[in-house]
C-alpha positions as CSV (number, residue, x, y, z in Angstrom):
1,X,3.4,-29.4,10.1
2,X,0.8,-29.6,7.3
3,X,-2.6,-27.7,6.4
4,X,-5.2,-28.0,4.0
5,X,-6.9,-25.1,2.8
6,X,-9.8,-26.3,0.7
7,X,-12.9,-25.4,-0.7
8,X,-12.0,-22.3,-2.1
9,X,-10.9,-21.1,-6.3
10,X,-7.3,-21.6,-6.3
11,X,-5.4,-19.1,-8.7
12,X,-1.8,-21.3,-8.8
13,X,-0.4,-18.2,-11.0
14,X,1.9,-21.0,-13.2
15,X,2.9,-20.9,-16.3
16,X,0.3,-22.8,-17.6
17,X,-2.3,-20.3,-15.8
18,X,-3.6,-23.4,-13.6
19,X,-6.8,-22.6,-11.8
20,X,-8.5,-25.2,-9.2
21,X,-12.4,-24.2,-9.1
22,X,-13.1,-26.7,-6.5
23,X,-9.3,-26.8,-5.1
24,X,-6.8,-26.8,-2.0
25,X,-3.7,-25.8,-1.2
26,X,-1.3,-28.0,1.0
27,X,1.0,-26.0,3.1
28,X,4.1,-28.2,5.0
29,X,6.8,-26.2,7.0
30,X,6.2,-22.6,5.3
31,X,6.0,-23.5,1.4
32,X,3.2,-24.7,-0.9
33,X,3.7,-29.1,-0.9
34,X,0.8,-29.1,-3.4
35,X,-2.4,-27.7,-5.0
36,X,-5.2,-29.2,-6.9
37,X,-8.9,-29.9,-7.3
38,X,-11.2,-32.5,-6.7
39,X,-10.0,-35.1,-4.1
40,X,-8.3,-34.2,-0.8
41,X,-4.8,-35.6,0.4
42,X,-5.9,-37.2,3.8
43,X,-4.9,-37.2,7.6
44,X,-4.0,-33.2,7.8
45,X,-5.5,-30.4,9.3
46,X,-8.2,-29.2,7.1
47,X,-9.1,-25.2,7.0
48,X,-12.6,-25.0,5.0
49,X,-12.8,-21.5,3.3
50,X,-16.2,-21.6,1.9
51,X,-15.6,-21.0,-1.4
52,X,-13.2,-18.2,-1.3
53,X,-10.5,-17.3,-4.1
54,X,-7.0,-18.0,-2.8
55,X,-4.0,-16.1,-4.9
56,X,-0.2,-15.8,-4.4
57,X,0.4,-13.4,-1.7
58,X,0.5,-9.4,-3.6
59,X,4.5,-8.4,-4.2
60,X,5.0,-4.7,-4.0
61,X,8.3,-3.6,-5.9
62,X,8.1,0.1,-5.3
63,X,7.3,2.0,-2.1
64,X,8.7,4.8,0.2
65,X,7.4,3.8,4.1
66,X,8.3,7.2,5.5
67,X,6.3,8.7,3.6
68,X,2.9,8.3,5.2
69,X,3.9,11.0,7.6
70,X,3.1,13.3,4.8
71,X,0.0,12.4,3.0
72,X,-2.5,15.3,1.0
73,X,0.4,17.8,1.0
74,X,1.2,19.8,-2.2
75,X,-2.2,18.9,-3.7
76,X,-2.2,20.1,-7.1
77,X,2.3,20.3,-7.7
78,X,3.9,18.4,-10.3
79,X,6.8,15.7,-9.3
80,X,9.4,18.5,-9.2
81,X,7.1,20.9,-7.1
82,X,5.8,18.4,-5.0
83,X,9.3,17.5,-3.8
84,X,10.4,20.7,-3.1
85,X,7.3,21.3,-1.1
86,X,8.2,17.7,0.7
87,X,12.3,17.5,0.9
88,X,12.2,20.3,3.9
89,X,9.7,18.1,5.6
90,X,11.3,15.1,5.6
91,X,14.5,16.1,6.5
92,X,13.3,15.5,10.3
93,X,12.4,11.8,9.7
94,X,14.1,10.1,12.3
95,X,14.1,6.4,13.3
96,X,11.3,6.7,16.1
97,X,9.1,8.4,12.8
98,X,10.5,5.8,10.8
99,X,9.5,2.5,12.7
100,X,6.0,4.6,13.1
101,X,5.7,5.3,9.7
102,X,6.9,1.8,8.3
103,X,4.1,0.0,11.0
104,X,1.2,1.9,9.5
105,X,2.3,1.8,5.6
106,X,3.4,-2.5,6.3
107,X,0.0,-2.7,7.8
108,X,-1.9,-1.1,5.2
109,X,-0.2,-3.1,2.7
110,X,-1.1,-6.3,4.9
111,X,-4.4,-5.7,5.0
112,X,-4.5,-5.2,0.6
113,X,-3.1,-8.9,0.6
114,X,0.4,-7.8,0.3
115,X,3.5,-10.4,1.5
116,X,6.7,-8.8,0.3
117,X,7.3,-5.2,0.3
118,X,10.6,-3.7,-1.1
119,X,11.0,-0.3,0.2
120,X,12.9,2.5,-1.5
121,X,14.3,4.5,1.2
122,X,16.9,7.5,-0.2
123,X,16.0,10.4,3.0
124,X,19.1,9.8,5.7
125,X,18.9,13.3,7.4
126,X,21.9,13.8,9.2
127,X,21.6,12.2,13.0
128,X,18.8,10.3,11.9
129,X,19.5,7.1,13.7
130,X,19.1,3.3,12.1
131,X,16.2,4.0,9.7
132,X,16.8,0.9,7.8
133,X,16.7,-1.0,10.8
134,X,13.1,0.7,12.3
135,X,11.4,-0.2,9.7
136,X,12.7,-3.4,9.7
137,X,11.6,-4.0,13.1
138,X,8.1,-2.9,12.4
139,X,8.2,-5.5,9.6
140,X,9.2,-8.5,12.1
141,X,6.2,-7.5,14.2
142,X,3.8,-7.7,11.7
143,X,5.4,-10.8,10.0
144,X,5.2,-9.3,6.2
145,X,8.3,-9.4,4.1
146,X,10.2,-6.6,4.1
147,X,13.2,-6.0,1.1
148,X,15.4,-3.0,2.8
149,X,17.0,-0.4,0.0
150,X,20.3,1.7,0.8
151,X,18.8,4.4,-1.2
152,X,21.1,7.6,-1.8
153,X,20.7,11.4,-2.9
154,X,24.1,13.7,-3.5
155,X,23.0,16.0,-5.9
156,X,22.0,19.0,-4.1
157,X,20.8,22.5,-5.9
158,X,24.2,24.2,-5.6
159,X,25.1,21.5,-8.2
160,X,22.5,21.4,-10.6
161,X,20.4,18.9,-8.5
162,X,17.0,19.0,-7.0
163,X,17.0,18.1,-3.4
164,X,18.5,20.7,-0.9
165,X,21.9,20.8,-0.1
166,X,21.4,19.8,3.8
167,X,19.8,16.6,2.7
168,X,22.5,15.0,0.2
169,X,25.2,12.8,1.3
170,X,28.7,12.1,0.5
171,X,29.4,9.8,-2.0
172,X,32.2,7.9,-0.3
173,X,29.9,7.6,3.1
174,X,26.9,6.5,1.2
175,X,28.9,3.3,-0.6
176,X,30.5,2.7,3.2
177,X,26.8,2.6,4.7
178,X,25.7,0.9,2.2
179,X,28.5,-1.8,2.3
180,X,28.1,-2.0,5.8
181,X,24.0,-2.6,5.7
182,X,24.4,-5.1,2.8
183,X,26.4,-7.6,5.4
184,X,23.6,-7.0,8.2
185,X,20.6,-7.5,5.4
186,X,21.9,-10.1,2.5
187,X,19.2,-9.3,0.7
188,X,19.2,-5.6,1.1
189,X,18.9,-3.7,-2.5
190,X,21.5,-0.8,-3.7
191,X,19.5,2.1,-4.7
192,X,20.2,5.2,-5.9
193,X,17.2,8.0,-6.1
194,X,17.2,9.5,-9.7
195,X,18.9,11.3,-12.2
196,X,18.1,14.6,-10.4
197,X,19.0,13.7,-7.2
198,X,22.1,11.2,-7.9
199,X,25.7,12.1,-9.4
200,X,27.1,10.3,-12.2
201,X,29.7,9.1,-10.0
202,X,27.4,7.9,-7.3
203,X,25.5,6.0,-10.0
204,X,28.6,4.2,-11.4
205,X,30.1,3.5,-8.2
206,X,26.7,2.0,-6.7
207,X,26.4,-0.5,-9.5
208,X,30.0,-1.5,-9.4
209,X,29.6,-2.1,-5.4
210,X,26.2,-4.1,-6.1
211,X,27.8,-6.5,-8.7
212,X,30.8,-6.9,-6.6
213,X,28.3,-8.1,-3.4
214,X,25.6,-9.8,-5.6
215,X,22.9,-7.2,-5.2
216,X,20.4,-5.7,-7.0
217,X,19.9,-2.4,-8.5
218,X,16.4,0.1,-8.2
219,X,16.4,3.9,-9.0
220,X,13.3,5.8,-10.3
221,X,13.2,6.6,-13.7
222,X,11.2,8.5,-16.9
223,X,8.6,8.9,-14.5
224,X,7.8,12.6,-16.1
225,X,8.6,15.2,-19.1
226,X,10.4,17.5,-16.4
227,X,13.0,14.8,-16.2
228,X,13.2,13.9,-19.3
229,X,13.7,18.0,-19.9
230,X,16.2,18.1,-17.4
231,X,18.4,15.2,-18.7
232,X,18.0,16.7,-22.1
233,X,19.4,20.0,-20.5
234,X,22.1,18.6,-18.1
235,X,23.6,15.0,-19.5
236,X,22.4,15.6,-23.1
237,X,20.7,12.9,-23.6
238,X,17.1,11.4,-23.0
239,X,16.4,9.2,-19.3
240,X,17.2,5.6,-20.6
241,X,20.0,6.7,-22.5
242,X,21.6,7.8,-19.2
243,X,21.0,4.9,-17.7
244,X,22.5,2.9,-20.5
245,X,26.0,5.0,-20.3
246,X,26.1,4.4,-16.9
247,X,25.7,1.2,-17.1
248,X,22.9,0.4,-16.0
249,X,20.5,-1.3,-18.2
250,X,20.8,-4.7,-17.1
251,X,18.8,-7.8,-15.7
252,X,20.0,-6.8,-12.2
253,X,18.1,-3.4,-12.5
254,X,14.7,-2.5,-12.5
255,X,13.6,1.1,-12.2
256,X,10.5,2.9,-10.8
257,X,7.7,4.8,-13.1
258,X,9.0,4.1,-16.8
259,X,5.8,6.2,-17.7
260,X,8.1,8.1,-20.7
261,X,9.6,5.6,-22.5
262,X,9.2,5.2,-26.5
263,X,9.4,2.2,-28.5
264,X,13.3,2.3,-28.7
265,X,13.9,2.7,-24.7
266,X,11.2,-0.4,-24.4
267,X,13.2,-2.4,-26.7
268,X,16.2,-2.3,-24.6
269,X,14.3,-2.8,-21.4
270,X,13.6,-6.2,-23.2
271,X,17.1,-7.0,-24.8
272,X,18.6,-5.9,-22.0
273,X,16.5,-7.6,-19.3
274,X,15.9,-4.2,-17.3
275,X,12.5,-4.4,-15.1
276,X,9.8,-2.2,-14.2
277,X,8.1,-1.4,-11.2
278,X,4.9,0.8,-12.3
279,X,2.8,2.9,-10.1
280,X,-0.6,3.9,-11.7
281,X,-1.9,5.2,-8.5
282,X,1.2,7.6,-7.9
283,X,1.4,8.5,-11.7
284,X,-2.2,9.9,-12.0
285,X,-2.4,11.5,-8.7
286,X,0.6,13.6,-9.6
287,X,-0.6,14.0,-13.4
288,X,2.7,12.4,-14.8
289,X,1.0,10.1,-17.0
290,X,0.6,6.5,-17.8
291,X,3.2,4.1,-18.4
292,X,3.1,1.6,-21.6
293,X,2.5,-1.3,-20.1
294,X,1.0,-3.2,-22.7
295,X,4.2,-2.7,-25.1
296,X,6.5,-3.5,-22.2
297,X,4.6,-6.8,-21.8
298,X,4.5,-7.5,-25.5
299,X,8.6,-6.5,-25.4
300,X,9.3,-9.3,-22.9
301,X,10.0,-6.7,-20.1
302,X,9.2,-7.6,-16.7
303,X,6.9,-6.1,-14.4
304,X,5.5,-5.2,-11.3
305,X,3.5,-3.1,-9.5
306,X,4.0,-0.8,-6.7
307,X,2.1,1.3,-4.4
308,X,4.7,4.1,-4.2
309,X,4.7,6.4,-1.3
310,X,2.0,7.4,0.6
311,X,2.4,11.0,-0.6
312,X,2.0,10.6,-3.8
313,X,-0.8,8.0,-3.5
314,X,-2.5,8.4,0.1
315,X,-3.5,4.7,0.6
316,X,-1.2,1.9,1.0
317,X,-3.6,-0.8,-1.2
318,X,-1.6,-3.0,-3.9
319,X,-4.9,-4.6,-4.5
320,X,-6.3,-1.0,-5.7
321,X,-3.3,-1.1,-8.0
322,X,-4.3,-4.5,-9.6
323,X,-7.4,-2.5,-10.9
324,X,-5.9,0.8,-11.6
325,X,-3.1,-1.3,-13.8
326,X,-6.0,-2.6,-15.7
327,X,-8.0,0.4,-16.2
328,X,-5.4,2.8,-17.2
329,X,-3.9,0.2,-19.6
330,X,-7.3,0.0,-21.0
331,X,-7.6,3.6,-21.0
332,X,-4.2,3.9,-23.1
333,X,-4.7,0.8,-25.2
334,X,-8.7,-0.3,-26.1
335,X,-10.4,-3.1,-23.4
336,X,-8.2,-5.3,-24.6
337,X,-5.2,-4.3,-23.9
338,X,-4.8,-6.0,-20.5
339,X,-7.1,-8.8,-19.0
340,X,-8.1,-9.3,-15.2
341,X,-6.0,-12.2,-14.7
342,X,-3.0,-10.0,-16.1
343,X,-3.3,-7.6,-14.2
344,X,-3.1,-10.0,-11.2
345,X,0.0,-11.6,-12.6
346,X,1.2,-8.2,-12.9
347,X,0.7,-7.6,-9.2
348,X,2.0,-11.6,-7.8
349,X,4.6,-13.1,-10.3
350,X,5.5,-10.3,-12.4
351,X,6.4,-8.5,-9.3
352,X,8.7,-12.0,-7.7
353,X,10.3,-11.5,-11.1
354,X,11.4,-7.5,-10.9
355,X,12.5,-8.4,-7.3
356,X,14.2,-11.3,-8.9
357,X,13.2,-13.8,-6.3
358,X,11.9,-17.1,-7.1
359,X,10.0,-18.6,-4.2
360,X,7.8,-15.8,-4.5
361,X,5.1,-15.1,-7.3
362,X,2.6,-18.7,-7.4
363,X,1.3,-21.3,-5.7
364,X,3.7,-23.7,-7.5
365,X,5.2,-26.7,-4.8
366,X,8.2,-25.4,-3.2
367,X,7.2,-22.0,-3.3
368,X,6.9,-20.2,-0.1
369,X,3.5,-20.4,1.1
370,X,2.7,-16.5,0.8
371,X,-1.6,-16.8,0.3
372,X,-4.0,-14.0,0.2
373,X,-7.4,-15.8,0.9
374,X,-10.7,-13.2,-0.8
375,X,-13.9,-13.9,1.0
376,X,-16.9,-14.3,-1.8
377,X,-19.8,-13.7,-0.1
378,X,-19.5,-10.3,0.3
379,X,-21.9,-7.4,-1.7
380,X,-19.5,-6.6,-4.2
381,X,-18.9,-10.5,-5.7
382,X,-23.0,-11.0,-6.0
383,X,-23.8,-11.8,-9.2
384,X,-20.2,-12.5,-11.1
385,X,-20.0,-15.9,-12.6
386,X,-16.0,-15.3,-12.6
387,X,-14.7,-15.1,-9.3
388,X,-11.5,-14.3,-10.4
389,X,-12.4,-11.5,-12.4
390,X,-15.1,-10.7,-10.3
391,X,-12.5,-9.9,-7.4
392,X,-10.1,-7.6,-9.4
393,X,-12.4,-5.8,-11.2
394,X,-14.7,-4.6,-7.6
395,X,-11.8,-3.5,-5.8
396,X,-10.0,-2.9,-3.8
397,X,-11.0,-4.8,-0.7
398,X,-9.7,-5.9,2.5
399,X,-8.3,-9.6,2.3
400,X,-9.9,-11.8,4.7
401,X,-6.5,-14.1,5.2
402,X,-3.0,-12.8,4.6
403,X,-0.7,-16.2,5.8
404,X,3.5,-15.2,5.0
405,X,5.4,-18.3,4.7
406,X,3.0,-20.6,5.9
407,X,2.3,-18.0,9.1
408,X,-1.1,-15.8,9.3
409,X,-0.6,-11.8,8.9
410,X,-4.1,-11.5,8.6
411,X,-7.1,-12.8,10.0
412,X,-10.6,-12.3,9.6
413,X,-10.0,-9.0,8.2
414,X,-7.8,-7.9,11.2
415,X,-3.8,-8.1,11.6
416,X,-2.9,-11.4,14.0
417,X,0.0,-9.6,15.2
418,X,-0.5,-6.0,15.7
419,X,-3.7,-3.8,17.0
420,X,-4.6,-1.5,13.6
421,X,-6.1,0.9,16.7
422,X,-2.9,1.3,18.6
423,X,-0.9,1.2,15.1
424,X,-2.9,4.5,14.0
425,X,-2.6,6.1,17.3
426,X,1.0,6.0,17.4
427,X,0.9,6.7,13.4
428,X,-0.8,10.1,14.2
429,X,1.2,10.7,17.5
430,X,4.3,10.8,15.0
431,X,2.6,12.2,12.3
432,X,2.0,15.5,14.3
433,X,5.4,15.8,14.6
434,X,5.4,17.5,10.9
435,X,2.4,19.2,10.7
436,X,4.2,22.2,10.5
């Protein structure tokens, strides 16, 4: 089946930075056949948009679902206090709290303009049930992408580590699960939660299993000076250098934060082809800092954004991040330092790159046809003479269209799918569940 959506500003997001004032977008079987300006192809369904701007679907490449169950606690804490506040709390998530938790945070995203989602999930409480699998069911009923993680803690405090010792795993299990998930979700991602949460051993062994199966690699990183302290303290060595020993700098790996890196650790997160997913939102609410974006760029390094967990940031909006990745980078690096269309690219194909998938990212023929369409009309747009710029500078907003391989998410502002209502009644339902 094809479908024309015309009349609208068409940001292709290719390498040449093709924009279609006048344009269209010709959708055939779930991927992009063709976009451009001007005259029509004839004798297909034609969608008018009045005027709108029409960008790749929004790629998020860091996020923790579960984690909406648990927004405005530990208000003031650093990373390390804030998750010893959290760990206690979480260690009831269980896969009816998971599939509500995942519904809410996947609709939120929806509703930013956000097609693919890679979740970093690392809390498996003991007698938990499927978690992977609930929040991949909440992602088939919404019709957004969802990337599943095996995500893993076995560091407990009785061995230097910072989670409690109830909620670490064993090694051996964790590389068995994760085995085991990896040939029920092909394009499930092996990942490790952090230096103060994961074993040497664990780390090793995970990247050795991924590269045996043809998966990628995530793990947070750098994110603040207390782990950079603490890696100082326990391996002798700073964050990235870690990583390197391990063996894990690589173009199969891209870590979450990078917020302390120096020029050095940038340069090898270039040479080495090691990606970034960074989190402004998350960073500044939790008073880590801001990541380096600008030099990463400059050093070849690829990446995206992500929303990160609804703890740490309280709204699930990858649009909002768009703007918050070009004010902070201004606010580190002169007005200047980033543009509005970067910061877009940031947000669509620099975060298909970190995820390392390439049917995702433009509007470039063949590409699956992942569209989030921005109404203009709206108070915010009046009186910009760049639409493009226009939109990422006033945000965040709501996206008026969210289509997933060639299949509407998002409507008229409201999920086809799902009723937001009955989502946020069920959210709170579960949510209640850990109010103590």
């Amino acid at each position: 089946m094809k479908r024309l959506l015309a009349n609208a500003h068409v940001v292709v997001m290719d390498d040449a930075g093709t924009e279609h004032e006048s344009g269209w977008v010709l959708v055939e079987d779930g991927v992009v056949a063709a976009t451009g300006g001007g005259a029509e192809p004839e004798l297909v369904e034609r969608d008018d948009l009045g005027g709108a701007v029409v960008t790749p679907g929004l790629v998020n490449t860091h996020h923790h679902l579960y984690q909406t169950l648990t927004r405005a606690r530990a208000q003031e804490a650093d990373l390390f206090s804030w998750l010893k506040a959290l760990y206690p709390v979480w260690a009831h998530v269980d896969a009816e709290a998971e599939y509500a938790a995942a519904r809410t945070g996947l609709a939120e995203l929806a509703l930013s303009g956000c097609s693919t989602v890679f979740d970093h999930h690392y809390v498996f409480p003991r007698g938990g049930g499927d978690l992977v699998e609930a929040e991949m069911a909440a992602a088939r009923e919404l019709g957004i992408r969802l990337v599943p993680s095996r995500g893993s803690m076995d560091l407990g405090e009785s061995e230097g580590g910072l989670p409690p010792d109830s909620l670490v795993e064993d090694p051996d299990e964790v590389l068995a699960e994760t085995e085991r998930l990896a040939a029920r979700y092909p394009e499930l991602v092996v990942a490790p939660c952090s230096p103060f949460s994961v074993s040497g051993r664990l780390m090793r062994e995970s990247a050795e299993l991924a590269r045996r199966l043809g998966l990628v690699l995530h793990t947070h990183l750098a994110e603040t000076v207390g782990e950079e302290a603490y890696c100082l303290e326990l391996y002798g060595c700073r964050p990235v250098e870690y990583l390197e020993q391990l063996g894990w700098l690589d173009s199969d790996v891209w870590c979450a934060h990078c917020v302390h890196l120096d020029a050095a650790d940038i340069a090898r997160f270039g040479e080495t082809g090691t990606g970034v997913a960074h989190c402004p939102t998350s960073n500044l609410r939790l008073g880590a800092g801001v990541a380096p974006v600008r030099p990463m760029l400059d050093a070849g390094v690829r990446v995206g954004l992500g929303v990160d967990g609804s703890a740490s940031n309280e709204r699930g909006d990858l649009f909002l991040e768009v703007k918050q990745a070009l004010l902070v980078a201004r606010g580190r690096g002169g007005p200047e330092a980033i543009t509005a269309r970067d910061a877009l690219r940031i947000g669509t194909r620099g975060g298909a790159s970190v995820l390392k998938r390439d049917d995702l990212g433009s509007l470039e023929p063949g590409k699956s046809a992942d569209l989030a369409i921005w109404r203009t009309d709206g108070l915010e747009l009046g009186g910009a003479d760049d639409p493009v710029a226009g939109l990422v500078l006033s945000g965040p907003h709501r996206v008026n269209r969210l289509i997933v391989a060639g299949e509407d998410v998002v409507r008229d502002g409201e999920l086809v799918r799902a009723d937001e209502r009955e989502i946020a009644r069920e959210h709170r339902r579960a949510a209640a569940r850990f109010a103590g």
